[in-house]
N, C-alpha and C positions, 0 to 999 in steps of 0.2 A: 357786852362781853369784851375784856379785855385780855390782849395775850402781849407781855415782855419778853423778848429777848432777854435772858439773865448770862447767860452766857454761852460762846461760841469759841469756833476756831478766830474769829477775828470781829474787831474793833474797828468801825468804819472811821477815817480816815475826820470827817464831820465830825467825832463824836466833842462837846464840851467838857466833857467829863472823864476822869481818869481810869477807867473803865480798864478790869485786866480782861486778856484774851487768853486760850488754852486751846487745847485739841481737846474737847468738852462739850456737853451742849443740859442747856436749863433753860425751860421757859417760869416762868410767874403768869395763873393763870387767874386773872379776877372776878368771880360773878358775884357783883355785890360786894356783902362785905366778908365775902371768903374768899382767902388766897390758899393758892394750889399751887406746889411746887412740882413741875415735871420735871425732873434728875435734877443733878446738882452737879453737873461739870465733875471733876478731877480731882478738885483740891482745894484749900481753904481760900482763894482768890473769890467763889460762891458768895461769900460772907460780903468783900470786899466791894461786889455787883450788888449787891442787895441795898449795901448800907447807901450806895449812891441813889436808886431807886426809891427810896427812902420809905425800904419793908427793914427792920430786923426779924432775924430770924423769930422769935418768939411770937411774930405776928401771923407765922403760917399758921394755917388752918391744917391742913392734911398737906403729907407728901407722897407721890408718885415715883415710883420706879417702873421706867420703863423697860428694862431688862439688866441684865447683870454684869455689865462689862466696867472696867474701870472710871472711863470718861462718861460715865454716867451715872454713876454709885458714890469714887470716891470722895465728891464732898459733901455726902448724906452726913457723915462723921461731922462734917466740920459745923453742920447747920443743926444739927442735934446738940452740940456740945454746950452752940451759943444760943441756943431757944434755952435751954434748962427748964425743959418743961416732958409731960408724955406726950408724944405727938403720933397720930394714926400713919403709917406710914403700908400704902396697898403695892404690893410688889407678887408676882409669882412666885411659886417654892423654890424652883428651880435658878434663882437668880443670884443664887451661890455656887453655882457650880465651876468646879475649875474649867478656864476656855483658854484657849490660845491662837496665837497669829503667825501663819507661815508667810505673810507677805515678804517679799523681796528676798526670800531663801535665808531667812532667820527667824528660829522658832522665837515666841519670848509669852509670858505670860499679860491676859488680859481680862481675866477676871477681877471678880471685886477687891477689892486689895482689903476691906476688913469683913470681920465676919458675924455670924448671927450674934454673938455673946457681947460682941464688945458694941455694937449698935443699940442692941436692944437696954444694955444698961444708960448706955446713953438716953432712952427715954424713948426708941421704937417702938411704936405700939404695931403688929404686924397687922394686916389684914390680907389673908392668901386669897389671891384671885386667878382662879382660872375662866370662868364664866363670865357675863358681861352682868357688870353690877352700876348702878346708878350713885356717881360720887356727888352731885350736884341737882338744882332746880331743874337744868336743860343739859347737864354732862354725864355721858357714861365712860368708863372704865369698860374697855374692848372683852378683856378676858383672851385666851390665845385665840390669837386669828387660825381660819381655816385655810389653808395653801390649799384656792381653789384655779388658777391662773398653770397653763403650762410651763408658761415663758419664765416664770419668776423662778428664776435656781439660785439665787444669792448665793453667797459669797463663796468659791471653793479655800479662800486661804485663812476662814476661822474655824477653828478644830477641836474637839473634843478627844481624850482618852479611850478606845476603844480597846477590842480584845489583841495587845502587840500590838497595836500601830494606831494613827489618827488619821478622825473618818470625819467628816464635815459637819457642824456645827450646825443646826436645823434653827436652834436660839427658838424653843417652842416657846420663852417666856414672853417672847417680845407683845409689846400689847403699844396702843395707842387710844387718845381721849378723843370723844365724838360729843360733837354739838351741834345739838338737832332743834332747830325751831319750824314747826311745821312742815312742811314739804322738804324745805335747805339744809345741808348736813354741812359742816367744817369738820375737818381730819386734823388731829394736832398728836402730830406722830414724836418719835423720839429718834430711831436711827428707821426704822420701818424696814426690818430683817425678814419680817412677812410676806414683805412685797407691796407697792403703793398698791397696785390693784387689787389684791388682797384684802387690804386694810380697808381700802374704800368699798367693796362691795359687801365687806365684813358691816361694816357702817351702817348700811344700806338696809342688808336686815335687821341689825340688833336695832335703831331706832326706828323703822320705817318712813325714812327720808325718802324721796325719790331725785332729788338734784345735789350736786356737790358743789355748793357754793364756794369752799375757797379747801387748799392746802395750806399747814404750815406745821414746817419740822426737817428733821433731817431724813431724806429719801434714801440713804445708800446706794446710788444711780454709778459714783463715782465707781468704784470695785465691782461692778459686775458686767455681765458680758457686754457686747455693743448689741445684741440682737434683745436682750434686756431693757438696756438701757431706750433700744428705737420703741420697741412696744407701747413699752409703757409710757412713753411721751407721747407715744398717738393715741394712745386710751384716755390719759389726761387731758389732751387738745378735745377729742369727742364727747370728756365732758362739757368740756366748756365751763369752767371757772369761773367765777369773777376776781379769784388772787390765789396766785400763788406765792406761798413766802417760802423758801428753801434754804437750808444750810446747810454744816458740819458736814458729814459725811456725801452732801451732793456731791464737794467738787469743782472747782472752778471750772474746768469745759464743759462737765452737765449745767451746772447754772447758766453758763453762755449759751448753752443751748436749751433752754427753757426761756429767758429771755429772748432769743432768737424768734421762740415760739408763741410766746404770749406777751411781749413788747410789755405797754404800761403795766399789765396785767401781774407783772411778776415782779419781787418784793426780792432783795438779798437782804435774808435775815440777820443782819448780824449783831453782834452785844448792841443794846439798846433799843433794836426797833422794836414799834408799839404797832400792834395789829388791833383795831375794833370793828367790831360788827353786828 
């Protein structure tokens, strides 16, 4: 199994290659000879990562939506356009819905920036998942995780339209891909709005794994509380890992402190790196 970084918030400094960076996140997922697109960053920059990694679009197989926010939807558009082909794309129902962002005491919109009509002409073949369904030999599709964790309250400043006013954003759509070879499970989340422990115990039952061999994805560690943020790094340590890859939305002081925690053990994902296992 192999997982690319396709894009992130940033471009390690190493990289040889002209790689763009964004507030984004896409992995390229390869088993065999099927590639799997987890979101598509932002904007047509996707196309630009791909073409260096030397996938064109027309050679995904299926692509993944991991939930329905901007930086992770808007360059579904752009990798449809240039597949020119029908391509299976698994996404919840709910990953159109309008969202928005009160960080920093400015409302502003963050939902998908296009919509069902103009993707699917584009050549989205939908597949609505709410349940855990099998995309691969040894990969499942999460289906909504269960908010079974007290600790995990995510994020209070993305918001939905409620009745007069907005009421916090739950993001039931959010889902993550699990890889499970025998006992060992890998979590390859998207922003993981669920909650890491969530997602990982979610894992747990849908394959019947009993160990968590590795993380990679964006944890949302960074915007939520510090009593959040301590847990769930001591839950992670008690798994005990052998890799943690982290990005986008961690954070650079979550990531130093997951580093902190897992020294070699921890991985900063960013455009480029190749994870296998």
């Amino acid at each position: 199994m192999k997982v690319t970084v396709a894009m992130d918030n940033t471009v390690p400094i190493s990289s040889k290659r002209p790689f763009l960076g964004e507030h984004g996140f896409s992995l390229l997922i390869e088993e065999g000879e099927k590639k799997i697109l987890l979101d598509a960053g932002q904007s047509a920059a996707i196309v630009n990562n791909l073409s260096l990694l030397g996938v064109a679009p027309e050679l995904i197989s299926l692509a993944v939506v991991s939930h329905g926010h901007y930086d992770h939807v808007g360059g579904l558009y752009h990798i449809l356009q240039h597949a020119r082909k029908e391509m299976p794309v698994y996404a919840h129902e709910n990953m159109f819905k309008p969202r928005y962002s009160n960080a920093g005491g400015v409302r502003q919109y963050i939902g998908s920036p296009y919509m069902l009509d103009q993707l699917s002409a584009l050549g989205a073949e939908w597949r609505w998942v709410s349940d855990p369904v099998k995309i691969g030999e040894q990969l499942w599709l999460s289906g909504q995780v269960p908010r079974a964790s007290e600790f995990e309250q995510g994020d209070v400043n993305l918001v939905i339209k409620c009745e007069g006013c907005d009421c916090q954003d739950e993001i039931v759509d959010d889902m993550a891909i699990y890889f499970a070879a025998g006992e060992e499970l890998v979590v390859i989340g998207g922003c993981t709005h669920s909650g890491l422990v969530n997602t990982v115990l979610h894992g747990f039952a849908v394959t019947g794994a009993t160990r968590l061999k590795g993380w990679i994805g964006g944890t949302h560690l960074g915007p939520v509380s510090k009593k959040q943020q301590n847990e769930t790094i001591d839950q992670l340590a008690e798994w005990n890992p052998d890799f943690v890859a982290a990005n986008h939305c961690t954070g650079f002081p979550m990531m130093s402190a997951l580093y902190q925690k897992f020294g070699s053990r921890y991985i900063s994902a960013f455009v480029g790196t190749v994870i296998e296992f």
